[in-house]
C-alpha positions as YAML, in Angstrom:
chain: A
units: angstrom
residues:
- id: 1
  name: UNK
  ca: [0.00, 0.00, 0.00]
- id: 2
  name: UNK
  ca: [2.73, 2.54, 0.87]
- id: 3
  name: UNK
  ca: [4.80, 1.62, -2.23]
- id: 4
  name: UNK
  ca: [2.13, 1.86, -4.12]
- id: 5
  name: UNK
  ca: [0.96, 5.55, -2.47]
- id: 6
  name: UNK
  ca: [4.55, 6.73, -3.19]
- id: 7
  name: UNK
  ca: [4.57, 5.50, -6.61]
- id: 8
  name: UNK
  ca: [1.26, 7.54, -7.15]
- id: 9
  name: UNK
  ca: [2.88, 10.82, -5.48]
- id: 10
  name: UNK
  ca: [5.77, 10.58, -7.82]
- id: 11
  name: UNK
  ca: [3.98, 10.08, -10.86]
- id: 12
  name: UNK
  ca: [1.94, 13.39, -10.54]
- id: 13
  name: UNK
  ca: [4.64, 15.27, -9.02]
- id: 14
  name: UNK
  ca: [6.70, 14.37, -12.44]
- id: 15
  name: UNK
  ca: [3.31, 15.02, -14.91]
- id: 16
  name: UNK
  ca: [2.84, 18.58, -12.66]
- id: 17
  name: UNK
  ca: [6.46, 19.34, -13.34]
- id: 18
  name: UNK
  ca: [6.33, 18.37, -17.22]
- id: 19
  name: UNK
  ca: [3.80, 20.64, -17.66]
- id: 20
  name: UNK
  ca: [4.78, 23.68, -15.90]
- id: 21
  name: UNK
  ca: [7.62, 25.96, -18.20]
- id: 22
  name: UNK
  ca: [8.46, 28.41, -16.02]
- id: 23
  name: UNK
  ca: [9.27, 26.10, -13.05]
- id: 24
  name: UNK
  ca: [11.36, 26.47, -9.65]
- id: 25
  name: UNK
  ca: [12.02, 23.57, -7.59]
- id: 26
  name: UNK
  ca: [13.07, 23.59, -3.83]
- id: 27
  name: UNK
  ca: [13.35, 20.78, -1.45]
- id: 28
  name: UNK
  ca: [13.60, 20.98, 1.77]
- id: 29
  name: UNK
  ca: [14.39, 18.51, 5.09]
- id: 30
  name: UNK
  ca: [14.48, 19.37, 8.84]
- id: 31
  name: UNK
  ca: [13.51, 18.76, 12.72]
- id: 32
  name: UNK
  ca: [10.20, 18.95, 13.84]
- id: 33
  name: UNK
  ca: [8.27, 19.14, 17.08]
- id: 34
  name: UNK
  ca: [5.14, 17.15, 17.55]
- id: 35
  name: UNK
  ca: [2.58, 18.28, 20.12]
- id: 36
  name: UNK
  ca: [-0.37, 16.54, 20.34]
- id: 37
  name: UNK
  ca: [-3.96, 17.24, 21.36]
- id: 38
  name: UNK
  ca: [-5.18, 14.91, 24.46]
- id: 39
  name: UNK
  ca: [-8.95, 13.51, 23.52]
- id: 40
  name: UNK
  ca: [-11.34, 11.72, 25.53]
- id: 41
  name: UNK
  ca: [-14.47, 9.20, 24.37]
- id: 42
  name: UNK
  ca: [-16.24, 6.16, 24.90]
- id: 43
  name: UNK
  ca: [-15.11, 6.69, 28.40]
- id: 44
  name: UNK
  ca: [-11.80, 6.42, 27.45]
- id: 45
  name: UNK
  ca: [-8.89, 9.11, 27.92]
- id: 46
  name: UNK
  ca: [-6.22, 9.40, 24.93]
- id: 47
  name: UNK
  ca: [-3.02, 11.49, 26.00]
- id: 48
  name: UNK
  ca: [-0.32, 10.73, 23.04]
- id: 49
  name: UNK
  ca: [3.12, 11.68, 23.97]
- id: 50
  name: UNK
  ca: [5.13, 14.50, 22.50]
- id: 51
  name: UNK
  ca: [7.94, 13.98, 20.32]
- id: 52
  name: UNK
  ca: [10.43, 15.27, 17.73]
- id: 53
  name: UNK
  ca: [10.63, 13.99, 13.88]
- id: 54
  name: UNK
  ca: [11.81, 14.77, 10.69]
- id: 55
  name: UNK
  ca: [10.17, 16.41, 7.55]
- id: 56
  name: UNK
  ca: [11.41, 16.50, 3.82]
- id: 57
  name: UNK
  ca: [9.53, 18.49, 1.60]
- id: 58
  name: UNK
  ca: [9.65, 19.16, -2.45]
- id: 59
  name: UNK
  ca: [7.79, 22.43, -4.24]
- id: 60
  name: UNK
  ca: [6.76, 23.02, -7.25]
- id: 61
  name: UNK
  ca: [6.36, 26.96, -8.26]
- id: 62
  name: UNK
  ca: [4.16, 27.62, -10.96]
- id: 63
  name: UNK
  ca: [4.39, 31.35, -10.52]
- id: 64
  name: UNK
  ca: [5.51, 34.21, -8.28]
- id: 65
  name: UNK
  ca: [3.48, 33.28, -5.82]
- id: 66
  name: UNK
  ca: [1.98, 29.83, -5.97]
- id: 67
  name: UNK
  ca: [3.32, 26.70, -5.47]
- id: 68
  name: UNK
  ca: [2.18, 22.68, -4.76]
- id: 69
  name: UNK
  ca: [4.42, 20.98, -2.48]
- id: 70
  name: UNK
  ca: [4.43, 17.68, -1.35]
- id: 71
  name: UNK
  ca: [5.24, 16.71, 2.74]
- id: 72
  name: UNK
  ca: [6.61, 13.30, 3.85]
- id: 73
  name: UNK
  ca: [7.30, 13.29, 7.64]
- id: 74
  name: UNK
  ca: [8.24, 10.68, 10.07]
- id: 75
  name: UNK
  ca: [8.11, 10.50, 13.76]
- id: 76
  name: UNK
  ca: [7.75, 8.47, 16.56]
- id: 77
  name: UNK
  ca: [5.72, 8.91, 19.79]
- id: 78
  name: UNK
  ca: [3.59, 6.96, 22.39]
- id: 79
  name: UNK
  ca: [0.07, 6.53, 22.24]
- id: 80
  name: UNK
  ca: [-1.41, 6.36, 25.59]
- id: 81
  name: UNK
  ca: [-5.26, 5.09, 26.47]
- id: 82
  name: UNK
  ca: [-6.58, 5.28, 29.93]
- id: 83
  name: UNK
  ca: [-9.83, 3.24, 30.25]
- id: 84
  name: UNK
  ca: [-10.29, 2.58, 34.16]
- id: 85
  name: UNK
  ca: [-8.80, 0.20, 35.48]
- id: 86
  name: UNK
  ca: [-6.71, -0.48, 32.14]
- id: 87
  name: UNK
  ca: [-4.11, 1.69, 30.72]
- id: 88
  name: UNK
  ca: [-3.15, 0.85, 26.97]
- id: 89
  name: UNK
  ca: [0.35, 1.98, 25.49]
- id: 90
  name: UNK
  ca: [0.94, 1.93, 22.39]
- id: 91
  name: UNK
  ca: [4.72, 2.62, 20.97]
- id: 92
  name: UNK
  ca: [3.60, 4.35, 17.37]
- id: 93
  name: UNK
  ca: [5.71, 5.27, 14.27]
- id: 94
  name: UNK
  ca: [3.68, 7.89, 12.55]
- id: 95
  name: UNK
  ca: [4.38, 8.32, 8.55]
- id: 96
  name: UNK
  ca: [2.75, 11.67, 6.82]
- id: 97
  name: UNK
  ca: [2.56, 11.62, 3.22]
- id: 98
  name: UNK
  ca: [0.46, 15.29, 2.67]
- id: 99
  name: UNK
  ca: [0.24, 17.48, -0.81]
- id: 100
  name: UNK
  ca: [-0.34, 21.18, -0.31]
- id: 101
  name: UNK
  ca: [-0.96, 24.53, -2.06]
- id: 102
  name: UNK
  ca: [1.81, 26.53, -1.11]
- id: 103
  name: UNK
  ca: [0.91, 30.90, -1.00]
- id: 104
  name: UNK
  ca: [3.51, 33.43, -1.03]
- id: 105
  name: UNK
  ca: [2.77, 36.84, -0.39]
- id: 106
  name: UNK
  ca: [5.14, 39.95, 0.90]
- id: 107
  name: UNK
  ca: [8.03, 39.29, -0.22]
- id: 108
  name: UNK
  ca: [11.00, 41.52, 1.82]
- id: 109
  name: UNK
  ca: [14.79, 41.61, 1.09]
- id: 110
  name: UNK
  ca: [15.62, 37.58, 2.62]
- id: 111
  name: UNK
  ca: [12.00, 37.24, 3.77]
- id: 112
  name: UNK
  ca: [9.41, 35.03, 2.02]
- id: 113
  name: UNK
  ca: [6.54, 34.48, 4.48]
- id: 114
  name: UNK
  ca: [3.92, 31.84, 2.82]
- id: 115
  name: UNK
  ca: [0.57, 29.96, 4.09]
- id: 116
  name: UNK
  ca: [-0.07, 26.75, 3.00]
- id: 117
  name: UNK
  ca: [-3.23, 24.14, 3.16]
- id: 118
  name: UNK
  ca: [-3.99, 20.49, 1.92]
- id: 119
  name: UNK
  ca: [-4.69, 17.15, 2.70]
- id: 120
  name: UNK
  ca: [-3.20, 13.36, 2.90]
- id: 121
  name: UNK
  ca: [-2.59, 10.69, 5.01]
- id: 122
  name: UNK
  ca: [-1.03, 9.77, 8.19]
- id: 123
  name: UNK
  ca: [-0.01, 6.01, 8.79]
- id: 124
  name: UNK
  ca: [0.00, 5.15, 12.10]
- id: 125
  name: UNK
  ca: [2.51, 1.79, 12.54]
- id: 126
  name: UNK
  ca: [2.22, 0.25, 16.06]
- id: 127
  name: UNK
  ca: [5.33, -0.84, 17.78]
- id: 128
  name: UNK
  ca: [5.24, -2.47, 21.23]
- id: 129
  name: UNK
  ca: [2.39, -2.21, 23.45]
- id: 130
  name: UNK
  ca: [1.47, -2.41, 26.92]
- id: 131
  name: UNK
  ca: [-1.14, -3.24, 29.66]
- id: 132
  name: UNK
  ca: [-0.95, -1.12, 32.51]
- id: 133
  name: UNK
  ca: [3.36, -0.81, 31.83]
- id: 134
  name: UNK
  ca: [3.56, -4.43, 31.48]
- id: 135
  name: UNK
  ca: [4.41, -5.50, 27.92]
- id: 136
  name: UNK
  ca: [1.14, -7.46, 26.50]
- id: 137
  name: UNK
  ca: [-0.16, -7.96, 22.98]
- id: 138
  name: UNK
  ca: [-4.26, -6.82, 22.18]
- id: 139
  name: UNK
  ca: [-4.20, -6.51, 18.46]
- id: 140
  name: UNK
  ca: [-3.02, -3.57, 17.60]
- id: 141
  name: UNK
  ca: [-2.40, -3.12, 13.74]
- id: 142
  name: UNK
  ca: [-1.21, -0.52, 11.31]
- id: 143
  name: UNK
  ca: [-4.05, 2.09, 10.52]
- id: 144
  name: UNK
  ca: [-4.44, 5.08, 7.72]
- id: 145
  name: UNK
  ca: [-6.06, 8.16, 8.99]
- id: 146
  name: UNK
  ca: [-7.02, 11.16, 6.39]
- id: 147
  name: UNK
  ca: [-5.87, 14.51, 7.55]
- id: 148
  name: UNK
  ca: [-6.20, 17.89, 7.07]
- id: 149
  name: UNK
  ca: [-2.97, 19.92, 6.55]
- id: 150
  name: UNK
  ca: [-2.51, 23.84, 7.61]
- id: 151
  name: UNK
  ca: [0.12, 26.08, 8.30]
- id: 152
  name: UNK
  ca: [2.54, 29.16, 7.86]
- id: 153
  name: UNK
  ca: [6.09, 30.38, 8.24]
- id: 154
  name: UNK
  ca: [9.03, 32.30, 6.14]
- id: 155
  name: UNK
  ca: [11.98, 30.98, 4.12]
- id: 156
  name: UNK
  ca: [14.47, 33.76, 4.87]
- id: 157
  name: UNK
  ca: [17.85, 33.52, 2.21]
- id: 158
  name: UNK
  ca: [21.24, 32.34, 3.34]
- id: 159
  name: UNK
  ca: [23.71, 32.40, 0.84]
- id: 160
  name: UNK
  ca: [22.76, 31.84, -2.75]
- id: 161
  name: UNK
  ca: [20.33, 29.27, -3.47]
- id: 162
  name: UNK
  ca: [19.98, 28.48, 0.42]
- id: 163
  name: UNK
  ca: [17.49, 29.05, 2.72]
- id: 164
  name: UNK
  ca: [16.28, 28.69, 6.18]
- id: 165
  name: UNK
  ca: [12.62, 28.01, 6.74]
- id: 166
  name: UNK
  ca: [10.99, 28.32, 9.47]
- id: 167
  name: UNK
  ca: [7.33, 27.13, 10.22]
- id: 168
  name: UNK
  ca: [4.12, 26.07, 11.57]
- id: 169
  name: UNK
  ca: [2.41, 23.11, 10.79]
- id: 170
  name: UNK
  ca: [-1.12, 21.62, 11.81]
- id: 171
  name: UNK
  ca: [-2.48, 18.54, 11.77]
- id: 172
  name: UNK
  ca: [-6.11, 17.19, 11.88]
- id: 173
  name: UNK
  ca: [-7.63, 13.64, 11.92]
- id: 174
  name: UNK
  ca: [-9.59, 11.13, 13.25]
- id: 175
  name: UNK
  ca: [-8.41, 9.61, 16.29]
- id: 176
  name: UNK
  ca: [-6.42, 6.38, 15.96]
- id: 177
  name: UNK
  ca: [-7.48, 3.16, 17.36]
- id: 178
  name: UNK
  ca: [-5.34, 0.62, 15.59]
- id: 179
  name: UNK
  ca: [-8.47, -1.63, 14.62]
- id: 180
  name: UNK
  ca: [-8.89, -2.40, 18.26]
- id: 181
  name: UNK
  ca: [-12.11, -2.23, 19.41]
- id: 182
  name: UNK
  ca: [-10.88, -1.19, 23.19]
- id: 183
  name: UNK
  ca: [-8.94, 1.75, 21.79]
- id: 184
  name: UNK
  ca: [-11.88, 3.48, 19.83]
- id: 185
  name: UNK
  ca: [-12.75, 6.74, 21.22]
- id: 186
  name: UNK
  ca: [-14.19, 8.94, 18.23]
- id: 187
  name: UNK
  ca: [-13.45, 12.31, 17.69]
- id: 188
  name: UNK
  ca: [-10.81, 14.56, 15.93]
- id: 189
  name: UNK
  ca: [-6.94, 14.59, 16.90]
- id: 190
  name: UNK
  ca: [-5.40, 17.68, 16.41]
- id: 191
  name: UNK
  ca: [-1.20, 17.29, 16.32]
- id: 192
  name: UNK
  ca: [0.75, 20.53, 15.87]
- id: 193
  name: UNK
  ca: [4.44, 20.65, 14.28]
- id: 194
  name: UNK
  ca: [6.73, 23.86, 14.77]
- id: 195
  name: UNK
  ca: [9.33, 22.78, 12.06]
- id: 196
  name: UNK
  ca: [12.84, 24.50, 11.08]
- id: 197
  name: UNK
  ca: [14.47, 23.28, 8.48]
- id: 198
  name: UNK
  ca: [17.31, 23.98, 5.58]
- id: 199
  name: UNK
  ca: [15.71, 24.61, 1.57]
- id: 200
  name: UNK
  ca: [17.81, 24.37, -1.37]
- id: 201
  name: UNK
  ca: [16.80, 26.04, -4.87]
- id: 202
  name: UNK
  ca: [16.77, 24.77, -7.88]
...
């Protein structure tokens, strides 16, 4: 499924960029910070655990100021469920794979501030998991989760084609339950991602 996803991604990425003539290119990769919402549902209390990551990230400009750019980001946190008397752990690897409208307005001297909004999905991978800190299998299993992408920051100019950016990311989705019926709580997750990372263009 996720070879296939990528395989997708690159092929319109490529037909985008074949037929755009006036083209710029930039990719980007950097640190992120995770900080995720705490939910509650079903009578069950969801508190996942913050954590850092990494984000790469490839425009496409089709003019001065609008560009599509598509996100894949990787991190790694700990998704904790409290339902009385149990408390569920789960160690997660979270995957985004996102595509995005990219708008840059007021340009000044270094400064390129932009906003940007789309959509994709986030693959939620479960690791080791727990029963109240004592390691125990339930059936936890890999899930995809739509989300809704939004955010903001400035690429400010280094030296030459080199840039810093620096950003704020958003992240919205349904709540994961890893197609276990004792983990479902409903509702919307909410993760946000201040990023800073290093853009080279081409």
């Amino acid at each position: 499924m996720l070879k296939r996803l990528g395989i997708a991604v690159a092929v319109l990425f490529f037909t985008m960029a074949g037929v755009c003539q006036d083209r710029r290119f930039d990719a980007s990769m950097g640190g992120t910070y995770a900080l995720s919402k705490q939910s509650s549902g079903n009578g069950i209390d969801l508190k996942p655990t913050n954590a850092a990551g990494f984000l790469g990230s490839i425009r496409v400009r089709f003019g001065p100021r609008s560009s599509f750019q598509f996100n894949y980001g990787h991190t790694k946190d700990e998704q904790v469920f409290s339902a009385s008397p149990f408390v569920y752990s789960v160690q997660s690897t979270i995957a985004e794979f996102t595509g995005a409208y990219v708008y840059n307005f007021a340009p000044r001297g270094k400064f390129e501030p932009f906003v940007t909004v789309g959509a994709g999905v986030l693959v939620f991978t479960p690791g080791q998991t727990f029963v109240n800190t004592s390691l125990s299998g339930f059936g936890a299993m890999r899930q995809y989760k739509p989300a809704f992408l939004y955010g903001g920051g400035v690429d400010y100019a280094v030296y030459k084609r080199f840039a810093v950016r620096v950003q704020y990311r958003g992240l919205i989705f349904s709540n994961p339950d890893f197609h276990s019926s004792s983990l479902f709580i409903g509702g919307k997750g909410h993760m946000a991602e201040p990023a800073v990372g290093v853009v080279f263009k081409f």
